[in-house]
N, C-alpha and C positions, 0 to 999 in steps of 0.2 A: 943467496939461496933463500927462497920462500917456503916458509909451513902454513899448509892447512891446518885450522884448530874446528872442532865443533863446537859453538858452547850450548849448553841446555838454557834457556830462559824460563822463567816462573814460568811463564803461562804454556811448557811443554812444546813449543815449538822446539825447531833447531836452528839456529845462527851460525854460520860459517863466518872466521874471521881469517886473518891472516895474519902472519909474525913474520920481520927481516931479519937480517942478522944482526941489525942494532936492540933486538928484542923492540920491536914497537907495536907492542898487543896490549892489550889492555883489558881482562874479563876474569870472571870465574871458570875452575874447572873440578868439575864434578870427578871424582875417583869413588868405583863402587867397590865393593869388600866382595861379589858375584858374578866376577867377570869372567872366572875361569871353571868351564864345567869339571864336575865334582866325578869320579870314577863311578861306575855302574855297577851294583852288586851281584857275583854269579850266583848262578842257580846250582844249588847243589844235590847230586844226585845220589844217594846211598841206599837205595833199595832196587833190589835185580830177584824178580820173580825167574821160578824155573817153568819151562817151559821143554820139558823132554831134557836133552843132554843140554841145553842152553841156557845159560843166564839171561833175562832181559832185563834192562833196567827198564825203570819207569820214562814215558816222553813227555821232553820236555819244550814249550814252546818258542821256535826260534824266531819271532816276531819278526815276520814275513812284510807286517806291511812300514815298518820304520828301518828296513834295512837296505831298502835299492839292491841294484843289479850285482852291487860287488861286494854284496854282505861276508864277513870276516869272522868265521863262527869258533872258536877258541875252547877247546877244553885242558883242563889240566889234571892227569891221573896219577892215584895214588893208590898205591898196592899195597901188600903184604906179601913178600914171597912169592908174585905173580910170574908164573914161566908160559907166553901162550901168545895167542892172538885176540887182541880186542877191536871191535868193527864198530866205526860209526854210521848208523843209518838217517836216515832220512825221508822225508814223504811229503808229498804237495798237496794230501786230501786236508779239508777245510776241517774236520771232526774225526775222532777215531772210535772205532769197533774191531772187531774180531776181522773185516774185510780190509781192512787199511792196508794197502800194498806198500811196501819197505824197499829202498835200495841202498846198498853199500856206498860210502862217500869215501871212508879212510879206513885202513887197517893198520894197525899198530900193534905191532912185535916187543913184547917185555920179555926181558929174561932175567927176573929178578933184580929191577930195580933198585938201586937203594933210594935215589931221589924222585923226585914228582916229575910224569914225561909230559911234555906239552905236545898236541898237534894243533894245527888248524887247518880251516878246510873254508873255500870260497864258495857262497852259492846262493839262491833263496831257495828255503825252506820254510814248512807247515811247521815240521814238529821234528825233533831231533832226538834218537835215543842212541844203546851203545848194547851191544851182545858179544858174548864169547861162550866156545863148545866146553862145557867141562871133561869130556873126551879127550882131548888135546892140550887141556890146559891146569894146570896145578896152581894152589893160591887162591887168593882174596884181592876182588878191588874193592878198596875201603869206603874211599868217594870217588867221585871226580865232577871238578868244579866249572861251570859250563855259562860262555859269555858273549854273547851275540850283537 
């Protein structure tokens, strides 16, 4: 059985060598301390402006152009005593204003939680926020922590 090995030489090129089963290789091998990406910090969201009977939270950006077609958009909520419906939106405008159209991606059902609910939701997205009616809904969402 044959291994391919790559060795780095000083002058930055690459050298391909080869190893048999009697080990007859012969070279340096470089092992870097950076080889394995490092997790990506979420975006945490704890402020939800009212807006009539509605909470909104603040949007936050689902960085649309590093995520390809089958971006994996991850939040994890954490309530107080939350009994209701929480709705994550979404929108494809490149800047927002008071005109930014919004569409429902996931609705999430708490009925007093004790632990932290995860959903995730597939798509690209501009910008990603989360709303729920205080009409129908009792409690506090504390944060919830958002990773694209």
């Amino acid at each position: 059985m044959d291994y391919s090995i790559y060795l780095e030489d000083t002058n930055e090129d690459k050298t391909i060598t080869y190893a048999d089963t009697q080990y007859g290789v012969c070279g340096n091998l470089l092992v870097l301390d950076c080889g394995l990406p490092q997790p990506k910090s979420s975006i945490e969201i704890t402020n939800f402006s009212d807006s009539g009977d509605l909470k909104i939270s603040d949007a936050s950006n689902a960085e649309p152009g590093i995520n390809g077609n089958d971006a994996l958009h991850t939040a994890t909520i954490y309530a107080s005593n939350f009994a209701g419906d929480l709705v994550m939106q979404g929108t494809l405008h490149d800047s927002l204003d008071n005109t930014t159209k919004w569409f429902d991606i996931e609705t999430v059902t708490l009925s007093n939680e004790a632990e932290p609910k995860i959903v995730n939701a597939n798509g690209v997205f501009s910008y990603l926020r989360f709303k729920y009616d205080t009409t129908q809904a009792n409690g506090s969402i504390d944060k919830i922590l958002l990773r694209n």
